[in-house]
N, C-alpha and C positions, 0 to 999 in steps of 0.2 A: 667525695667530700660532702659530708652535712650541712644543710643550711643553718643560720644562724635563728633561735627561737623567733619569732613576728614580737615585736615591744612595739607598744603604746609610746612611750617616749623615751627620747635617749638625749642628756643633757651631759652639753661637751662643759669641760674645765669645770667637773664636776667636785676637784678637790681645791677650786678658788672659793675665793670669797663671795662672788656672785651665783656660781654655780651651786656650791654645794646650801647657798640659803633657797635656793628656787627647791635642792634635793629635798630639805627639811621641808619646807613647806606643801609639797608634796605628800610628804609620807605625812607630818600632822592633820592632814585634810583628808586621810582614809585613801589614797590611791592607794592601790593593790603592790604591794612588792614586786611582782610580779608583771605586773606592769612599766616596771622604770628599769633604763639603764644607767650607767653613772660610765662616760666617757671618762678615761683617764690615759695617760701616759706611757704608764707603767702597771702591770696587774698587781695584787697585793694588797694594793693599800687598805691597813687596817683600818679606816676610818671607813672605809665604801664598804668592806669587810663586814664589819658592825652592824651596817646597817641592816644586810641582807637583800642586796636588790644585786643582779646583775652587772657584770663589768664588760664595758668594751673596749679594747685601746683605738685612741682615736688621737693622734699623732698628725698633727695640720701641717707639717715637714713628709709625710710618709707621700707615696705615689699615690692618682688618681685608684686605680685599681684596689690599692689597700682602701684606701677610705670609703672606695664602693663596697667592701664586703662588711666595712665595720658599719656603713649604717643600712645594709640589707634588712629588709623585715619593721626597719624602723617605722612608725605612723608619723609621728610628730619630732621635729626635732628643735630640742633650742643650741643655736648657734651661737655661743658663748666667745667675742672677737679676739683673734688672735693677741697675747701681749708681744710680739716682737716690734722691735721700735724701728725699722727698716724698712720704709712705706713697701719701697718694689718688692722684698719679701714680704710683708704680711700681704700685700695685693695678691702675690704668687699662689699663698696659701689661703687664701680667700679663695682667690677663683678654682684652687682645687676643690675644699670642700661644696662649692655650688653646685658644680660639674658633676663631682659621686653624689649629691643628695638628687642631683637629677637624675643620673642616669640608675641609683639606685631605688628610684621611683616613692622616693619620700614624700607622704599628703601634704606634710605643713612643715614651713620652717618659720621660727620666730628668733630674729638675729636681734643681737643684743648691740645696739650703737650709742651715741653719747649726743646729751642734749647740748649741743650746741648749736642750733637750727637756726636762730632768730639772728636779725640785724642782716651787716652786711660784710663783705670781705672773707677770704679763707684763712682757716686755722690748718697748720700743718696738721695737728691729731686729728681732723677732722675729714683728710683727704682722702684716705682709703675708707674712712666710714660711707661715705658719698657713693665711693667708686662699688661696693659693694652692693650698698643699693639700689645702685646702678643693672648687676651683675642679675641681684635679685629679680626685679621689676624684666629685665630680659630672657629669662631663665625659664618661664612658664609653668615655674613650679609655684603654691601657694604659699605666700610669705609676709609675715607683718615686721617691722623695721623697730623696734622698742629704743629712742632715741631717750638712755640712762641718763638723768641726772649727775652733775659733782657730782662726789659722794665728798659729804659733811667729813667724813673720816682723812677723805686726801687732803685736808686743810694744809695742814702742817707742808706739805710737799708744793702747795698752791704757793705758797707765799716766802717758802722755805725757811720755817722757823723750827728751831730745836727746842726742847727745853732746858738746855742745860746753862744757858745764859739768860739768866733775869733783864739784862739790860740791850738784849741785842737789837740791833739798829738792821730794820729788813731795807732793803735796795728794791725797790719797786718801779716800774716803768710808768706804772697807772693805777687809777683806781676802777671797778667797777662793781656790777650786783650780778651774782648768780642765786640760783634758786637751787639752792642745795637740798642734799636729802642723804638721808645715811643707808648706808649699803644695804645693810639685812633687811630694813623697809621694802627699798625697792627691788630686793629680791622676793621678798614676799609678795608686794603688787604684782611683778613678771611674773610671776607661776600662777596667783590665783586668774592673770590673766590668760594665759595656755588653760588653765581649766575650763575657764568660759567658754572662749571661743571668742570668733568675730574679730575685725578689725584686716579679715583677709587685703594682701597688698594694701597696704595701707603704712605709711610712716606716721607712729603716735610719741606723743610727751609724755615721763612721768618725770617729774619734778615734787621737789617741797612747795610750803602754801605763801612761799614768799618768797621775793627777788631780793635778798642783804647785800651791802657794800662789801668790801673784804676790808676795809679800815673799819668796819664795826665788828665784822668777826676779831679782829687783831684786838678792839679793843674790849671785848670777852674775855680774851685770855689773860687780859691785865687786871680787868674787874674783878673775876675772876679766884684769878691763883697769886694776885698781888705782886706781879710782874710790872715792868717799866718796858715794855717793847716798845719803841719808836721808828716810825715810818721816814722813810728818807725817798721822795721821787727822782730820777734820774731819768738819764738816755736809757733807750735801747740799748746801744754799746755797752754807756757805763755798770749797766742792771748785768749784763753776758759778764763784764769784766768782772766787776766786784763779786758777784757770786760765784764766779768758777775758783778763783783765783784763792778764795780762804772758806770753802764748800764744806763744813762739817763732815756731811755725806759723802764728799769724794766724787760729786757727779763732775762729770765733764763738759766744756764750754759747748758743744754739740747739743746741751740739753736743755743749757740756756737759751740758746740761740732758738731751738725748738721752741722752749717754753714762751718764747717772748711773744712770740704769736699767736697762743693760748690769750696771754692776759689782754692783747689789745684786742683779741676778741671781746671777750671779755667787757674790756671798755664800751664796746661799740653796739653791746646789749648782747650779744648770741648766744651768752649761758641767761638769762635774765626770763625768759618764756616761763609764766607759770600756767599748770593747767591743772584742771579739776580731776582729771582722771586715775592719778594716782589713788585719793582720796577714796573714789567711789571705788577700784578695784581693793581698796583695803578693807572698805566699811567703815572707816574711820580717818579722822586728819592726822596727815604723818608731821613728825617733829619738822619743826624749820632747822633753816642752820643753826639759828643761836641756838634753840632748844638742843640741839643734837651736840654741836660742840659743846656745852656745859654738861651732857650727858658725858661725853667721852673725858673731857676733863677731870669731872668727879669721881668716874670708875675707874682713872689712873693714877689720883691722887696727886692732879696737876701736871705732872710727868708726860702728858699723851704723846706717843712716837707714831707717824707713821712710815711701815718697812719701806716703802719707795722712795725714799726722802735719803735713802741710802744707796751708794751703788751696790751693784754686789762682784 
């Protein structure tokens, strides 16, 4: 059996939204085709296709062994975090792929976590990003921790607003500020970071250049597209009940129950950390939340949906 060609980098959940903006950015910055893998699922896909770089399937459900041959030969790897919403499984499949990028003798991994670092108390979304960190920092393989911003775009899902009622009354637990930033940004920050270098073991920020309330994001969307959204504070309880109970999306009380723990984060400042380094790995100041949700607004024509905000 042939070995797999040696690649410079192999970036998993290459056909997400985080992955495949770190791909582009990539290739618009002259990386060699030849150079990149594009981790997927499934081989095929004509969008990886197109590009012309390499496919690997890399399957975070598949065995240690399969995942050691898919990231054989690899240099650098970015670690793109599992989406299953099942902490013990995506722990499971966390510490598998740690396991093959070790024993596959990979130089660099740059795992992709979520900037909730600041303040105090746990977030359920926030527990296997830790535990991973964790996994990393003991693994003795070389790793930087990229602790993702919101993204500006999951607004809709943060707060659970649709647009198809002008007058909806959102059920919120709290208020607070996060330091939003829109996805393709911070895909572009992550990559031209992997290009640099540095920041070995090390957990960094990238954030937007402001900490916003989410009752001023709410009140964007009213300025806005001429909406009447009104905010209503409740319980914990009553925020689970009322939102599951008449869910647009169809999510289940299991996600409120999750989420509630998000926003008193939230509350308690842990999305709120701004830092400069987004900025500097851009070259430039990335959009804040308002800026970004009035972008998304105006390119949807008021309409903005976002897919998570839905079950499937």
């Amino acid at each position: 059996m042939t070995s797999p060609t040696p690649i410079k980098y192999l970036i998993t959940g290459a056909t997400g939204g985080l992955g495949q903006g770190v791909l582009f950015t990539f290739l618009s910055n002259n990386v060699p085709h030849n150079s990149i893998a594009a981790g997927v699922r499934r081989s095929g896909n004509p969008a990886i296709t197109a590009l012309g770089v390499q496919e690997r399937i890399v399957d975070f459900d598949a065995s240690l062994e399969t995942l050691r041959a898919a990231f054989a030969g690899v240099d650098t790897l970015l670690f793109v975090s599992s989406s299953e919403i099942d902490n013990a499984k995506r722990a499971a499949q966390h510490r598998t792929v740690v396991d093959a990028a070790k024993e596959a003798r990979v130089q660099r991994v740059w795992y992709t976590s979520l900037g909730l670092g600041g303040g105090e108390g746990e977030i359920e979304l926030m527990v296997v990003h830790r535990q991973t960190e964790e996994m990393l920092r003991e693994s003795n393989l070389t790793w930087t921790s990229v602790r993702e911003a919101l993204y500006t775009d999951a607004f809709p899902c943060l707060v659970n607003w649709y647009p198809t009622d002008p007058h909806q009354t959102l059920h919120l637990p709290c208020d607070g500020s996060v330091a939003f930033a829109l996805r393709d940004e911070l895909a572009e920050a992550t990559a031209k970071l992997m290009l640099k270098g540095g920041h070995e073991n090390e957990i960094i920020d990238l954030t937007g250049p402001t900490a916003i309330p989410l009752t001023t994001m709410i009140s964007t969307i009213n300025r806005t597209t001429s909406r009447a959204i009104t905010v209503s504070f409740v319980s914990d309880a009553a925020y689970i009940a009322l939102n599951s109970a008449n869910d647009e999306g169809r999510k289940p009380a299991a996600f409120f129950r999750n989420w509630v723990t998000l926003l008193r984060g939230i509350e308690a400042g842990r999305a709120a950390v701004v830092s400069p380094l987004m900025e500097e790995a851009l070259g430039r100041r990335p959009l804040s939340g308002l800026e970004g949700l009035e972008k998304l607004l105006s390119d949807a024509g008021g309409d903005y949906i976002w897919h998570q905000n839905y079950a499937t």
